[in-house]
N, C-alpha and C positions, 0 to 999 in steps of 0.2 A: 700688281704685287699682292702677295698675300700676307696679310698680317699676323701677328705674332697670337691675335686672338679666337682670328679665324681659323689657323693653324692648329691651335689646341681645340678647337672644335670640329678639326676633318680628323684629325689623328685617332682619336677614338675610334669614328663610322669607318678607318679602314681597318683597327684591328681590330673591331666588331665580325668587320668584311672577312677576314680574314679567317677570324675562330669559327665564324660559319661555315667556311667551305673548308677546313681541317674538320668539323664536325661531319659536315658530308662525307665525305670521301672516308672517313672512317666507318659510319654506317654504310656509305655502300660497300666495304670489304667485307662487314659484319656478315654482313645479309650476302654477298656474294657465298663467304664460305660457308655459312650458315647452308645456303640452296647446293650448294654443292654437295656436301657431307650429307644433306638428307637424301638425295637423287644418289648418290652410290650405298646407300643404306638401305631406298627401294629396289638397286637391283641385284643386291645381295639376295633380299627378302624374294624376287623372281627366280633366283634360280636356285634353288633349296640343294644343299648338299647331298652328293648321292651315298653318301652313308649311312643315310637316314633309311632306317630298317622299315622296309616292305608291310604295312598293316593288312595288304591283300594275305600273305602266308601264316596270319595267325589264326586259329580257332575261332570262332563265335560260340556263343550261348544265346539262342534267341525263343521268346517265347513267343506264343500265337495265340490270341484271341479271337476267337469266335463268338459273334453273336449268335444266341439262342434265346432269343427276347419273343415271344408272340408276333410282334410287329412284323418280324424277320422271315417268318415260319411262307411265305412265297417264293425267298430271295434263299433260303436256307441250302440248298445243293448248290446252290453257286456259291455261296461263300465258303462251302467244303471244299467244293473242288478248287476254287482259287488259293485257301490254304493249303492244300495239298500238294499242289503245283508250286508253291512256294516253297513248302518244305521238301522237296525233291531236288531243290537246286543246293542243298546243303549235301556234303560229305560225312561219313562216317565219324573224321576227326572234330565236327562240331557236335554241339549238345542242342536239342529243340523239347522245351516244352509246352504244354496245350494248357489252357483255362478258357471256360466257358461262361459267358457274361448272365451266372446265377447268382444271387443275391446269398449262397451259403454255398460253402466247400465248392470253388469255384474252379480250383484245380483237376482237371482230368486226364492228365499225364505228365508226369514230373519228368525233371531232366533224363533226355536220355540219346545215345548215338544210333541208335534201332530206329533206322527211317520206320522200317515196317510195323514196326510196335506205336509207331505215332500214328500213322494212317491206320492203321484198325483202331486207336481210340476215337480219330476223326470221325470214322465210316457210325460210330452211337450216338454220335451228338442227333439230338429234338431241339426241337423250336417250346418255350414253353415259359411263362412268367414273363415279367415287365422287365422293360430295356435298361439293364445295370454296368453300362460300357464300362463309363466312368469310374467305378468304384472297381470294376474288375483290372482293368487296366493298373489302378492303384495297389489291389495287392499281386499282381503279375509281376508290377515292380520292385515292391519290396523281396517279392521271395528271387526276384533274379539279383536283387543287390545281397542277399543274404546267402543262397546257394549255389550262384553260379560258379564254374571253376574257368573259363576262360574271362580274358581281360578286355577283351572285346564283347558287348553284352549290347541287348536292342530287345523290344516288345513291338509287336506287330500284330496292331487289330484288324480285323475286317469286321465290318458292322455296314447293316442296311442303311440307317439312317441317321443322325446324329441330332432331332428336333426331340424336343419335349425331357431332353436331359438335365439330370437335378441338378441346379446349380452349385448344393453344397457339396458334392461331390466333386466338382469341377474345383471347388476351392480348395475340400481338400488333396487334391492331387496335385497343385499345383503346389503349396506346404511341403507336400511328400517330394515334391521335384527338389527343390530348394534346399531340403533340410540333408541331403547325402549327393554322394558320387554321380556322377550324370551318366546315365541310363537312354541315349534315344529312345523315343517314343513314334511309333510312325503311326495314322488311321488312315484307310484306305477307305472309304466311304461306298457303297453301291450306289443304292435307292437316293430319293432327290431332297437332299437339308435345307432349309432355310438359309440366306448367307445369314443372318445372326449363327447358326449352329456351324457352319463352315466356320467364322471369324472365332469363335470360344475352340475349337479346337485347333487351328493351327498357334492359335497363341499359346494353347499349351503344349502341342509338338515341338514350336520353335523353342519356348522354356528349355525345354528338355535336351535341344539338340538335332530334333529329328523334325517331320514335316507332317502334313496332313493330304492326302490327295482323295478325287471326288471323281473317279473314269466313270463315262457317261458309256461304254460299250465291251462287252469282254475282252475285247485285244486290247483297248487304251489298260483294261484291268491287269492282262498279263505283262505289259509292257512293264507298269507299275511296279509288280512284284517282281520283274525281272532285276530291273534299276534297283530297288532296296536290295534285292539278296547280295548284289554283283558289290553296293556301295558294305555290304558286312562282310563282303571275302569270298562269300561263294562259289564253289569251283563247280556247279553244272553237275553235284550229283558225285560220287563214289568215282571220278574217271581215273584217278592214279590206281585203284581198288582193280577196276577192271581192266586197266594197262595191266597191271602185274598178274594176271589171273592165269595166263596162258604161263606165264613163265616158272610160277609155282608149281603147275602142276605134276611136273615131270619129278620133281623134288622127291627122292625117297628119306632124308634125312637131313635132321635141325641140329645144332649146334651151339648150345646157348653160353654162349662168353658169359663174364664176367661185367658186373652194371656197375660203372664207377659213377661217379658224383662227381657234376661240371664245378670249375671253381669260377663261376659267375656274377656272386653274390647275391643270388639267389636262393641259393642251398643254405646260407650258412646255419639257417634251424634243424636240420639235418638230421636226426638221429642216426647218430654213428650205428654201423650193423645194419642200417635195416636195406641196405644194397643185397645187401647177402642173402637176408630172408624174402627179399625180392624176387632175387637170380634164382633159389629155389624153388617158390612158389611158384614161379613161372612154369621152370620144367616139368613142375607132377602136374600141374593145368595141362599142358602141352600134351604127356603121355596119357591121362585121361578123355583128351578129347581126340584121340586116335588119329589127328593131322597128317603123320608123317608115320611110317613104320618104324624110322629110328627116331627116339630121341636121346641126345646127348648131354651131360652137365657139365661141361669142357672152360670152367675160368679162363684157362691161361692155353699154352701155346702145347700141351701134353699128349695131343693126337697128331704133334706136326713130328717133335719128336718121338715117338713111337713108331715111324714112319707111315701115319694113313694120309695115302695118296689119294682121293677118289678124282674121278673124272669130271668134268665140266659138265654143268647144269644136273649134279646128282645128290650134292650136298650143300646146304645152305648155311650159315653164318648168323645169326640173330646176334645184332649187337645194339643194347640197349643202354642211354644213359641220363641219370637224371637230369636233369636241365632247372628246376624249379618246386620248390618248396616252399610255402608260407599259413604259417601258425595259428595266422586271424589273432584272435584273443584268449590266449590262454589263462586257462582259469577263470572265464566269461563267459556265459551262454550265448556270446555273437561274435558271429563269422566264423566260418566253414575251415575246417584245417586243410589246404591244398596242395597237391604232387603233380608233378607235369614229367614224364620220361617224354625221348626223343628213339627212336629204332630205326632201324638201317637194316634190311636182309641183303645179304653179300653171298655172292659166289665164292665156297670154300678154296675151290684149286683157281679158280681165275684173279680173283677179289673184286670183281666188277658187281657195282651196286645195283639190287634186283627191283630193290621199291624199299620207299622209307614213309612215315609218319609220324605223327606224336600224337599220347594220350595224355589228358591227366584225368583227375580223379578226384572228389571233395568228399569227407569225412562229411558225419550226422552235425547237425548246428542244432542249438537251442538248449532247454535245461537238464532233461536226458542224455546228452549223447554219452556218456561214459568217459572216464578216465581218459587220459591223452595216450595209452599205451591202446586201448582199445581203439579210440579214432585212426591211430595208426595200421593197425592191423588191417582194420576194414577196407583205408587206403587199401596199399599193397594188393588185400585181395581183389579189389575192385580194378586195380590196372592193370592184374596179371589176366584177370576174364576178359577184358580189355583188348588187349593184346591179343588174346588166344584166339576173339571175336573178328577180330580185324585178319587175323591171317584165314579162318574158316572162310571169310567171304572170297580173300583171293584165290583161294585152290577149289571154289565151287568147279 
């Protein structure tokens, strides 16, 4: 028998026993649903929504450094021609510019979509003064956070060697990485670094977003450049340019619609009008650079009723439309005022779309640039040459 005393001494250890295993069994639910809700929150994160807009069809802004340091001046045509093969894997719709690792005015060709005007400033670079990667690289970045006009943006060195680099420079860049919008940074290395100089720059690639690599042989080099241009969008060169080049050329006459403004929210700094002074500009561009025998200023639908029929592949369509606008800092000497149009060339009597692209265009930055009425202008004019540029290339 058990007693009345031992009995108040079991009673407790079972509903001790008891609250124990209600405590388990509720941390094991815990923790069950806990590992459940995270493993379908990993496989949410594996399969990324296909709405998610394409970064391969956006523009770049990328710039290119070159070493031109003494040290270099053996490896020096190889690092031209690897830039250069770099910068050929871009299209017309990106911007490339050049800076030269000198120690003052280090820029030797500012933004611009003229493969050919980038390669004839490569073809002057010398070898000549002491090895200023670092410090170049750091104003390469500032001026691509300050002028670039596309939103996709990357600096891309190539340098011989990366030993005997100043360490304060190394710090301040890494400050400069930290202190604004993240800018990839890539160095492509030739000639043979110490790993201490390997290890100081990928930590400041990785900073930045971007990476550091060291090809030991020209193909591991072009491989290289091929992987960065491909990971910034690159399409292999002008090919939509030269797809549509055949099909242009037959073209006796342009038609330039009417440039309406996307309701995106991107526009909404907009200045009202300036579509119009757009769609203008464009035409007297058009008719002065002699493209087409006809050119037309046709807004609206005025040539369908009047009755012009023309025939397939004899009349082309120019339809252009803002897509993007933004202001920077108005009434600030920083950041760039910027325009992005979208264009579509269409077949007049068929409608079938003959080749399309996008421009944009960034206004002057800094203490000078003039009045916001001027920054605009300059836009405008600079998208309609733009344009006029892009189509010269297809009807070569």
């Amino acid at each position: 028998m058990i007693t009345e005393s031992k009995r108040s001494t079991i009673e407790p250890e079972k509903t001790s026993v008891m609250r124990s295993n209600v405590a388990g069994c509720l941390l094991y639910l815990v923790l069950t649903t806990v590992c459940l809700c995270t493993f379908a929150m990993q496989a949410s994160v594996r399969e990324p929504s296909p709405a998610q807009p394409d970064s391969a069809d956006q523009p770049a802004s990328v710039v290119i450094v070159v070493d031109t340091s003494s040290d270099a001046k053996g490896i020096i045509k190889v690092l031209k021609k690897a830039a250069s093969n770099f910068a050929q894997e871009f299209s017309s719709d990106d911007e490339l510019a050049l800076f030269a690792s000198h120690d003052n005015s280090p820029m030797v060709q500012s933004f611009t979509s003229d493969n050919l005007l980038l390669q004839k400033s490569l073809d002057k670079l010398e070898s000549s003064g002491k090895f200023a990667g670092y410090h170049t690289v750091d104003q390469a970045l500032q001026y691509t956070r300050n002028d670039a006009v596309n939103d996709k943006q990357a600096v891309v060195a190539f340098v011989n060697k990366l030993d005997g680099a100043d360490m304060s420079a190394i710090e301040a860049l890494q400050n400069t990485i930290r202190q604004g919008q993240r800018v990839p940074l890539y160095f492509i290395a030739l000639g043979h670094s110490s790993w201490q100089s390997q290890e100081s720059a990928q930590r400041v690639a990785v900073l930045s977003g971007g990476a550091a690599y060291f090809p030991t042989n020209e193909s591991d080099l072009k491989a290289v450049s091929q992987a960065i241009a491909q990971r910034l969008g690159a399409a292999s060169g002008d090919a939509s340019a030269q797809t549509a080049q055949q099909s242009l050329r037959d073209y006796k006459t342009v038609i330039v619609r009417s440039i309406p403004v996307a309701d995106n929210g991107k526009t909404a700094q907009f200045p009202a009008g300036d579509n119009l002074l757009l769609e203008r500009l464009l035409t007297s561009r058009l008719q002065k650079a002699n493209l087409f025998p006809t050119v037309v200023d046709a807004p609206d639908a005025s040539l369908d009723r009047a009755g012009f029929s023309p025939s397939a592949g004899s009349s082309l369509e120019l339809l252009a439309t803002i897509i993007g606008h933004d202001r920077g800092h108005p009434g600030t000497p920083f950041g760039p005022t910027k325009m992005k149009v979208q264009v579509v060339l269409r077949d007049l009597a068929t409608h079938q779309p003959i080749a399309g692209f996008t421009k944009q265009q960034a206004g002057p930055a800094g203490m000078f640039r003039g009045s916001q009425e001027k920054v605009e202008a300059q836009i405008l004019i600079g998208l309609a040459d733009k344009i006029v540029d892009a189509l010269k290339s297809m009807k070569k």
